[in-house]
Structure formats: C-alpha cells, structure tokens
C-alpha positions in Angstrom: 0.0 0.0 0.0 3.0 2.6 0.7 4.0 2.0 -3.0 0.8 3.1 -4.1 0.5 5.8 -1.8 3.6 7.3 -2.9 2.8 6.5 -6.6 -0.4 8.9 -6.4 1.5 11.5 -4.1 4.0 12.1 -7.1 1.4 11.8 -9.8 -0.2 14.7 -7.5 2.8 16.8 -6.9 3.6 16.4 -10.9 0.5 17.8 -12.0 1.0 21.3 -9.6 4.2 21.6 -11.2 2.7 21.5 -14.5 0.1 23.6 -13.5 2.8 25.9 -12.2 4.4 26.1 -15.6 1.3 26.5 -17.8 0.1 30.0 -15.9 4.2 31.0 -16.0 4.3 30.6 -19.7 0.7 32.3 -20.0 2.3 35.5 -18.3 4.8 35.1 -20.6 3.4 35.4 -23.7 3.8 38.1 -26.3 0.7 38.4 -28.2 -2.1 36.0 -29.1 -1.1 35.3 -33.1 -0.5 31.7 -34.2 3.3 32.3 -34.6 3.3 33.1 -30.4 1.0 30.5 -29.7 2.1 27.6 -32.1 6.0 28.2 -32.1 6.5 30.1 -29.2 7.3 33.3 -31.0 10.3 31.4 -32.9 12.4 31.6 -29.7 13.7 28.5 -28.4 17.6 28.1 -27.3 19.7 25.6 -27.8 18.7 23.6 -24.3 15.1 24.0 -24.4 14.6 23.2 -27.7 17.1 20.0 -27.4 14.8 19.0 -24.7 11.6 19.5 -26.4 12.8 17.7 -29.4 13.8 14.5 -27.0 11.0 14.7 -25.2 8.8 14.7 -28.0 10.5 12.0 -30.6 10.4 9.6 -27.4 7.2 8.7 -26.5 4.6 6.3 -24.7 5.4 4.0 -27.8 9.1 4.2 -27.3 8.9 3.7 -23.7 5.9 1.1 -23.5 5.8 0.0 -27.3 9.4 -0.6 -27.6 9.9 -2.6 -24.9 6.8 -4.8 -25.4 8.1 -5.7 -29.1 11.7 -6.6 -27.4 10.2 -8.6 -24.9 8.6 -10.4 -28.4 11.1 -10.8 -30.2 14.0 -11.1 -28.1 17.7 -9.8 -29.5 17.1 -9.2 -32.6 15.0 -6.3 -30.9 18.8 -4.3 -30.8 17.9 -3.0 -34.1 15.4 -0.5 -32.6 18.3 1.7 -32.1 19.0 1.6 -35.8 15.8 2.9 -36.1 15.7 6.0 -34.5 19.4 7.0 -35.5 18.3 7.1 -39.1 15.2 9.6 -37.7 18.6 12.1 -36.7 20.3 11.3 -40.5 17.1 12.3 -42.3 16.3 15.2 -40.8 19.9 16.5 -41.7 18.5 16.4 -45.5 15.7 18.8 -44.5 16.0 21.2 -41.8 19.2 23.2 -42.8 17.3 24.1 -46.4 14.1 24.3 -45.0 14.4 26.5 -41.8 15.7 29.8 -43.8 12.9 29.8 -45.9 10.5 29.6 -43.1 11.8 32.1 -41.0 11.8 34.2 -44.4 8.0 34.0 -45.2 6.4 33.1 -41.5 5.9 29.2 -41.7 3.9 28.2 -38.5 2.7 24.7 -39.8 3.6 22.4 -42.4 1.2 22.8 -44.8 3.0 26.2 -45.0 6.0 24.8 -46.6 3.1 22.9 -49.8 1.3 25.8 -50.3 4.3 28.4 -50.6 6.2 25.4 -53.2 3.6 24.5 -55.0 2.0 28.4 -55.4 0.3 28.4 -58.4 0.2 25.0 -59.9 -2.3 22.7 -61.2 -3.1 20.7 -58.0 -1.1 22.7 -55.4 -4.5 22.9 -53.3 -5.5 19.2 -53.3 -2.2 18.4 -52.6 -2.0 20.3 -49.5 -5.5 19.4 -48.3 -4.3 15.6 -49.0 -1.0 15.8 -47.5 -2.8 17.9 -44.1 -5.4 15.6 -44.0 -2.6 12.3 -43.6 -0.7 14.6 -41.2 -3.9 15.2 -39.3 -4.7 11.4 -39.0 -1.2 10.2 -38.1 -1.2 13.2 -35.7 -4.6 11.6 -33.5 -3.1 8.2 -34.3 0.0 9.3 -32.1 -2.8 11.2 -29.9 -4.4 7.9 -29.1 -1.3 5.6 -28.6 0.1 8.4 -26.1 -3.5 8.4 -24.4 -3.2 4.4 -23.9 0.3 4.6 -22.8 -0.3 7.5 -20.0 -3.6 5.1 -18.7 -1.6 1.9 -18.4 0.8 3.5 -16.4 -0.9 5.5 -13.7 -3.4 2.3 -13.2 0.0 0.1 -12.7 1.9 2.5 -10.9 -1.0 3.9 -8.4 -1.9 0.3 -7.9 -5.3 0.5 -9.8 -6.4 3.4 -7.0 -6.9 5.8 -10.2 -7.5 3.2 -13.4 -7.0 3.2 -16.7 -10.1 5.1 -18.0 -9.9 7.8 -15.0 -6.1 8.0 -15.9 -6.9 8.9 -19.4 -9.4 11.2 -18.9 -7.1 13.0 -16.2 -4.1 13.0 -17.9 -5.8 14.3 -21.2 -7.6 17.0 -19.1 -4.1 18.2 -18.0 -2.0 18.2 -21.0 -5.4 20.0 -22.7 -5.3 22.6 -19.8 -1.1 23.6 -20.4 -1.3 23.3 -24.2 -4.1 25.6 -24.1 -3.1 28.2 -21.2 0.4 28.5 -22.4 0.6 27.5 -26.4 4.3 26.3 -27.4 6.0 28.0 -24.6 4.1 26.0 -21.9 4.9 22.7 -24.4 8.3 23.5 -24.5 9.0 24.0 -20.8 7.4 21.5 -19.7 9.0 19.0 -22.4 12.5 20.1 -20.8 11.4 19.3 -17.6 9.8 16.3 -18.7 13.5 15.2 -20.9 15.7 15.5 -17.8 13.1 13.5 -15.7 13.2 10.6 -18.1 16.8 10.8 -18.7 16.9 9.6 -15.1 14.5 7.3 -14.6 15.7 5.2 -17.4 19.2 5.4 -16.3 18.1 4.2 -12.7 15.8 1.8 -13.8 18.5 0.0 -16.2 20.9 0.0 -13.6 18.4 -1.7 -10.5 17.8 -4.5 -13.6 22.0 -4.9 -14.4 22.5 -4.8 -10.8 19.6 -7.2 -9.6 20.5 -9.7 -12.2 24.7 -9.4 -11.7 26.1 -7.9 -14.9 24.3 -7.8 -18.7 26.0 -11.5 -18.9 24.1 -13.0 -16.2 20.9 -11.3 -17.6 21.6 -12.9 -21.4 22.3 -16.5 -19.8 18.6 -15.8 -17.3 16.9 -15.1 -21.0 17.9 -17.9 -22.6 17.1 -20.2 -19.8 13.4 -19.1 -20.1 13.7 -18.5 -24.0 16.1 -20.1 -25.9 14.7 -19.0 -29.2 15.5 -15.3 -28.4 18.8 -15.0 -29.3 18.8 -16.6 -32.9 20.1 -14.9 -35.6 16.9 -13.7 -37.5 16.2 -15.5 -41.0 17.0 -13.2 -43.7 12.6 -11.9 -44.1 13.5 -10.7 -40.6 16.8 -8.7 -42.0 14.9 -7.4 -44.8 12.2 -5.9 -41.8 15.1 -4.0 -40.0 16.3 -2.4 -43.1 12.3 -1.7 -44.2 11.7 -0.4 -40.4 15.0 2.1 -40.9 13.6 3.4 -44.5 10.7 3.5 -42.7 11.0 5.4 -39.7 13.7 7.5 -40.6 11.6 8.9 -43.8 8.4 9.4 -41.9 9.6 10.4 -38.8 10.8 14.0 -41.0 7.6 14.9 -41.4 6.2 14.6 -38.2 4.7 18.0 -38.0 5.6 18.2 -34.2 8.9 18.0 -35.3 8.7 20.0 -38.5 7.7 22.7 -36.2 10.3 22.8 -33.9 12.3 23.8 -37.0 10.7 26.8 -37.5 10.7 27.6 -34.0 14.1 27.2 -32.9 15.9 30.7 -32.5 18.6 30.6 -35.2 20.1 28.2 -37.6 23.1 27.7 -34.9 20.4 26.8 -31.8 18.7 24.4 -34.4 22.1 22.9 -35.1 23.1 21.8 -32.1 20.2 20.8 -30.8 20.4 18.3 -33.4 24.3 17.7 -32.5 23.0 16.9 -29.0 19.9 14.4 -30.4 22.6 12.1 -32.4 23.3 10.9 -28.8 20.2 9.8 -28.0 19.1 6.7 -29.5 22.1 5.1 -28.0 20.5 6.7 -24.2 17.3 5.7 -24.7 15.9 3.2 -27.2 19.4 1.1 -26.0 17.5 1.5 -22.9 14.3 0.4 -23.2 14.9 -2.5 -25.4 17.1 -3.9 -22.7 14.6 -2.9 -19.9 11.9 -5.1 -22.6 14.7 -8.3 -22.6 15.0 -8.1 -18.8 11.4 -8.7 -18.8 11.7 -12.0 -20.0 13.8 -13.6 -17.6 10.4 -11.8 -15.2 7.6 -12.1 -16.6 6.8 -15.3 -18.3 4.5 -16.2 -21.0 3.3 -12.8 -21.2 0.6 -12.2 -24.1 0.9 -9.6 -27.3 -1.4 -7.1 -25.4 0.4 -7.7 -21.7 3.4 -7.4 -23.2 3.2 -3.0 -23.9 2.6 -3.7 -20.1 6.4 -4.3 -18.8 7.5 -1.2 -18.0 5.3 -0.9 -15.4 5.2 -4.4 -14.4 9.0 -4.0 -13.8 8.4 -0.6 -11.9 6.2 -2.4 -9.1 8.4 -5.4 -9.0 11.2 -3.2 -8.1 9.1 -0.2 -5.8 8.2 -3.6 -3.9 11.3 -4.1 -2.3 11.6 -1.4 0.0 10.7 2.4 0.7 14.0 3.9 -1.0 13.4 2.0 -4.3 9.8 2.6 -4.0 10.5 6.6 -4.4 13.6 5.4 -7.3 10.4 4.0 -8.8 8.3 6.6 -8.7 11.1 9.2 -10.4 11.5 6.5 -13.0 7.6 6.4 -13.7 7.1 10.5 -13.5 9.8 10.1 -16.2 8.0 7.7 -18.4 4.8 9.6 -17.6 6.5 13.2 -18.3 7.8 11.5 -21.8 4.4 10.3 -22.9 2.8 14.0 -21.6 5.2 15.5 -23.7 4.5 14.2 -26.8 0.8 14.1 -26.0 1.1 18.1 -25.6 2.9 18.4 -28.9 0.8 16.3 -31.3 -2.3 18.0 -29.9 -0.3 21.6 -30.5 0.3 20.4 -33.8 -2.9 19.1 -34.5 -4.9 22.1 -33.7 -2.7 24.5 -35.9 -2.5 22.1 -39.3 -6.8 21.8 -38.7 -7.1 25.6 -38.4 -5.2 26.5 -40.8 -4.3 23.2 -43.8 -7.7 22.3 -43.5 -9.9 24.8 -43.0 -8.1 28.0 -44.2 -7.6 30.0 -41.2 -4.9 33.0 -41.7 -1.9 32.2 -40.2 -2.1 36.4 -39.1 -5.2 36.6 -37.8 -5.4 35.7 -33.6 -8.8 34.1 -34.3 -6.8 31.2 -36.0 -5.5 30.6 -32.3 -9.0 30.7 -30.8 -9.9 28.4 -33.4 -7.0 26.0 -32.9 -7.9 25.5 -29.3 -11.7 24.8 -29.6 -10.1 21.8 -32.5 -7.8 21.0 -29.5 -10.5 20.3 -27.0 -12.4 18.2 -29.3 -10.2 16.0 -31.0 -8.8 15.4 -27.1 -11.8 14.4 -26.2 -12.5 12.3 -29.0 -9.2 10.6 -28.7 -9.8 10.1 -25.3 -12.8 8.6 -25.4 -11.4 6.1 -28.2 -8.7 5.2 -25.9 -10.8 3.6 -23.0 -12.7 2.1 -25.9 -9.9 0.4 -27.9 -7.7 -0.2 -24.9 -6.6 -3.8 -26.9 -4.5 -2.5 -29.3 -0.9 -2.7 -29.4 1.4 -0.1 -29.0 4.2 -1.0 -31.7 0.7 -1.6 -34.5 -0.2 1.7 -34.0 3.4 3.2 -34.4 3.6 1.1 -38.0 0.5 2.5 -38.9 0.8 5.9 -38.5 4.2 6.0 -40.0 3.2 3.9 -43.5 0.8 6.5 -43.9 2.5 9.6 -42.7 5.8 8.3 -45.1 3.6 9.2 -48.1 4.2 12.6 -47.5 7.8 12.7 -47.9 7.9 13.5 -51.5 6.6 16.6 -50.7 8.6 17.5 -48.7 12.1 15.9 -48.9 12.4 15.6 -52.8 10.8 19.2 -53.2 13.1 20.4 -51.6 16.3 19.8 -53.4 14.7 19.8 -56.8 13.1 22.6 -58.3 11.1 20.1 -61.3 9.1 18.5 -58.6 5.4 19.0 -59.8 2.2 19.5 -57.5 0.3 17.1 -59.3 2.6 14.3 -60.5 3.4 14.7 -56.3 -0.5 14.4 -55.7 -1.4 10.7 -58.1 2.0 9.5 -56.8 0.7 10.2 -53.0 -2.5 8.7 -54.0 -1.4 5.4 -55.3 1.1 5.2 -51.9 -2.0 6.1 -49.8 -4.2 3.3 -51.4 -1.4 0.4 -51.4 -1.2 0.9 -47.6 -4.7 1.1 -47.1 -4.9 -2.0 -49.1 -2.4 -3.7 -47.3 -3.8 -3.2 -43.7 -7.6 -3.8 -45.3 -6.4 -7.5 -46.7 -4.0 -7.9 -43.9 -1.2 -7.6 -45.7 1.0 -5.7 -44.2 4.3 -7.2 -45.3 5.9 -8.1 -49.1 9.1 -10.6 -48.1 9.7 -8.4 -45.4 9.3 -4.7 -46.2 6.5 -2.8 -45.0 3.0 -2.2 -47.3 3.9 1.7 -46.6 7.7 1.8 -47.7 5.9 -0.4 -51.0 3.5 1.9 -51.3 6.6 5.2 -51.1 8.9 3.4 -53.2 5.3 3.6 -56.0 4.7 6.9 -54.5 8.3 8.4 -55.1 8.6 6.7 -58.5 5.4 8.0 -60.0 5.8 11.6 -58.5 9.1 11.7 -59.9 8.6 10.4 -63.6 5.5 12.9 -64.0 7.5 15.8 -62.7 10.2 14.7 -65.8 7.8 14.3 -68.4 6.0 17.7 -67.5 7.7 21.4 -67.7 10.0 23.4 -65.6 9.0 24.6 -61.7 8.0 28.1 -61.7 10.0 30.9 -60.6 9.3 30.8 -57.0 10.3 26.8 -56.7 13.3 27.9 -58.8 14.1 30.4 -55.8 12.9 28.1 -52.8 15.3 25.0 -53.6 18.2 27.3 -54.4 18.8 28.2 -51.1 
C-alpha cells in the first residue's frame, strides 16, 4: 500500500508543477497570433529546444511500445536503435534548407512549406488538403497511442487506485489545460522538464535491472534459460524488416509536424544545429535503454501475451518499488519520467494538430489571432474524441499503431524531402504519386497484408509513391520561378 500511496502522491505533486508552468508561460506570452501561440514566438535556445525535441520523438510508444516488441522478439529487438538513428540522418536532409525559408515568409505549420512550393500550380490545393489531411490522422493516431500509454501507467503505478479510463481522462484534461493556457511556450518548458526527468529514470531503472540480475551477462544467460529462441540470428525476411523499419522510420519520422515545427521555432540556424548535434546521442541513451529494460522482462515475466506485453515497463516498476521504501520513491522518479515523456509528446501532437486543422484544412490566416481561438476549440475536441477512443480500444498494441501511422505519414515525404532539393518537382505528378502510396497501404492493412518478403505495405506503397511523382515531374515542364528560388537556397 506505501508503493501506491507514494505512486499517487508524485502523480499529484507532478500535475501542480505543470500547473505551475502553464500559468508562467501564459504570463509570458507576447501576443495571441498563431506564430506566439504555435511556435513560441520562434524563440527556443539551444537547451530548451534539445529537450523539447527528445521529449517529444520519445514517446509512450518508445517507452511502452518498444519494450513490449523486445520482450517479443527477443535480440534481434537491438535494431530498434538503428531505427531511430536514421530519424537524426534524415532530418539532416531537410531542416538546414528548409528553416531559412520559413523564417523568411512566417511558416507556422507544415502545410505552410506545400502551399508556398507549389504556389500556383495545377493541384497545389488538393495536394495540400491531401497531405494535411494524412498529417492530421497520423497526428490523432500518435494522440491515441500516447492516451493508452499514459492510462496503463498511472493504473499500474497507483496500484489501480486511479485506473485506466480515470487516468486517461485525467491525464488528457491536463496536457489539454497547459497546451491551451500556455501554447508552445508552456509545451516547451514542460518537455524540458519532462526530458531530464526521463533521462533519469531510465538510467536508474537500467541499472536496479543490471545490478539485480549481476552484470548484462548473467541477464543474457537468465533469458535464454526461459527462452532459448531469443537469441537466434533472424532469417533473412527478418533482415529485410530491420532495413524496411529504418527506411521507414527514418523517412516518416521527418515529417512529423511536431517535429517540422520545432524547425521553425528554434531561435537561429546555430540553436537548431546543435540541438540536433545533441539528439545524435540519443538513440544510443534511450531506445538502447528500453529494449534492454523489454529483454530483462523475459527472464520476469513469463509467458506474457501480445497485449500484456506494452505492459512491462510498469510491471517492472512495481516489481522493483516492492522491495523497499527507498526504491519505491527510485520508482516513482522513473515512472514521473516515463509519464512526463508520454505527456510530452501528448502536448505536442495536440499543439500540432490544432494549428494544421485551423489553418491546412480549414483556411484560417496564419495572421489573424482568431486562427488561435480556433485552434484550441479543434484541440478540446479531438482530445476528447481521442480520449474517449482510448478507453474504448484499450486492446491494441502499441508497436501496431506506431507502424500505422508512419506507413501513412511516409507518403508525405515526397513533398517535402524531394521538393526540396529539386526545383522540377510538380504538385500534381506529387498528388497521383501520394495517392497510389495512400491506397497500397490502405490496401495492405484492409487484406491484412501488411508485409511483401519483409518490407513494409507503406515503404511499398513510397517506393510507387516516389517513383510515380518523380517520372511525372520529368515528363511535365520546368517549376516556376518561385520553386526555382525556394530550392536554391
């Protein structure tokens, strides 16, 4: 009972924090236009925004998701790293030549970037309703996950005393009230707070498992003895997954408009630089991390199921708050970590959300401060919604979701990433190409076919995507002057 005591005084003391923060970043605030509310009046250092990235890019399905699909799949889970380390690569193709051009014309969301390329073309506007539209549904698809992830662990950690739905609907409530209050600022400073807490709850809780267990080669020969099969050598469809997953991940995860937007709001080119300097580390930190915290759970938890097994983290949180009141409090700064991590993300897709509806989708001025008003009443809906679709849907895996959103959200890379650094790229080769990739993944999760020999129905569906996009854009004429101007900087 002390363990769950403690777990709701923290989850109590954690929210007046927050609180704390939201009203400071209100007072803060510089005027009520999209560009204050939304980015934060383009004025994040090198620190803040570092954090805010972290925080953000690892979420409830890194630190539930990722260990559940280790604890499946054993060793071969390592790759996970690989993953996220291509994310950091990527985005070194986009943000140096995309920030200078939205600090030049006032970018606040991505659609920004498609309507300003595309100006004037045949198709420009249906290919940045299509391309908001996919953002908008990977956006709630992240929503959702983050939702589940944030329920399972205040039921596990307060020992059911607040459960799963009233943790939801608490949680949600909470990250609506600072998004709202304090815009980007609030999302930011809390992220940073939210990055240092995780950053040492993971580091604690990886050395109470290499400590309980005598050394990483005791913990490999406990694994083995439970399941043998986990440290094969995957068969060569397996190999062709991990290099699918990188393309994958690393392509989609550019255009994650949370992430897009941190672009445009960092401070200067040199902030946004070594922010991402400071990033490269990560993977290594964290997703390193967690998949070993997902193989310790083998050796102690066995025979869990698919859906129990996005459950380990906090499974191993109350094993170890169980053996006494010092590691019951080491537990509880390890699950404010995980919680502040899955917050933090929560805050940023909704932030996110909110300005690509206003404005992508429904045409709001990016000038006006109404767009803001608007954002927010999108925010408090589409919280709700997802919130409500969470307690509803609470058997869904964590790592499913993640594949989901990204096979869809990779079809909007073209757009982005190719545009970019070549001025022939054409609106509406860009738009049939998107909509053959859109319909092969939809396909492939309608007939259940989600793999080809091994690579992904979504990089399948790019590769079609890409190819089409790029052949039209050949066969048609030159860009105009202002693509001429954009991808010669």
């Amino acid at each position: 009972m002390m363990f769950e005591r403690i777990g709701v005084a923290g989850l109590i003391g954690y929210l007046a924090i927050l609180i704390g923060i939201a009203l400071a970043a209100r007072l803060a605030r510089k005027s009520g236009s999209p560009a204050d509310h939304f980015l934060a009046g383009r004025g994040l250092g090198v620190f803040v925004l570092f954090l805010t990235l972290y925080a953000t890019a690892y979420s409830g399905n890194s630190l539930l998701g990722y260990p559940g699909q280790a604890y499946r799949q054993g060793f071969s889970w390592v790759m996970a790293t690989g993953f996220m380390l291509s994310i950091i690569v990527v985005f070194h193709a986009l943000a140096p030549k995309l920030r200078p051009i939205a600090v030049r014309e006032g970018f606040v969301t991505p659609g920004d970037w498609v309507r300003f390329r595309f100006s004037g073309e045949p198709g420009s506007r249906a290919l940045l309703l299509s391309v908001s539209s996919l953002m908008a549904v990977a956006l709630a698809n992240f929503l959702f996950g983050s939702l589940k992830a944030m329920g399972e662990l205040t039921e596990q950690f307060t020992g059911a005393a607040i459960s799963y739905e009233w943790g939801v609907f608490l949680l949600a409530g909470m990250v609506l009230f600072y998004e709202t209050v304090g815009g980007m600022r609030a999302v930011a400073w809390t992220d940073a707070l939210q990055g240092v807490l995780m950053m040492l709850g993971l580091g604690a809780l990886l050395h109470w498992l290499l400590a309980g267990s005598g050394g990483l080669g005791s913990l490999t020969n406990q694994i083995l003895e439970v399941r043998p099969g986990a440290a094969d050598v995957p068969e060569l469809r397996e190999q062709i997954n991990w290099f699918s997953t990188i393309a994958l991940m690393g392509l989609a995860s550019v255009v994650y408009p949370q992430a897009i937007q941190r672009i445009y709001a960092a401070r200067s080119g040199r902030v946004l630089r070594h922010s991402f300097a400071l990033m490269s580390f990560m993977p290594l930190m964290t997703t390193l991390v967690v998949t070993l915290i997902g193989l310790a759970a083998i050796a102690q938890f066995r025979g869990l199921g698919d859906i129990e097994a996005d459950r380990v983290m906090p499974l191993l949180l109350g094993a170890w708050a169980r053996e006494g009141l010092w590691l019951s409090l080491a537990a509880m700064i390890v699950f404010l970590g995980a919680l502040a991590a899955i917050m933090s993300t929560a805050d940023s897709v909704l932030l996110s959300l909110a300005s690509v509806a206003a404005e992508d989708l429904f045409g709001r001025s990016r000038r006006k401060a109404g767009t803001t008003r608007f954002g927010k009443r999108i925010a408090v809906v589409v919280m709700a919604a997802m919130a409500l679709l969470a307690v509803l849907a609470r058997d869904v895996t964590l790592w499913g979701v993640i594949e989901l959103k990204m096979e869809l959200l990779i079809q909007c890379v073209p757009a982005f990433l190719i545009a970019i650094h070549w001025s022939r790229f054409r609106a509406r080769p860009a738009l049939v190409g998107l909509a053959f990739g859109v319909a092969i993944a939809i396909a492939g999760v309608a007939f259940d076919a989600k793999r080809i020999s091994g690579v992904h129905i979504g990089v399948v569906g790019f590769a079609v995507n890409a190819a089409i996009a790029c052949i039209g854009s050949l066969l048609g004429s030159p860009g105009s002057a202002s693509q001429r101007v954009c991808c010669s900087e």
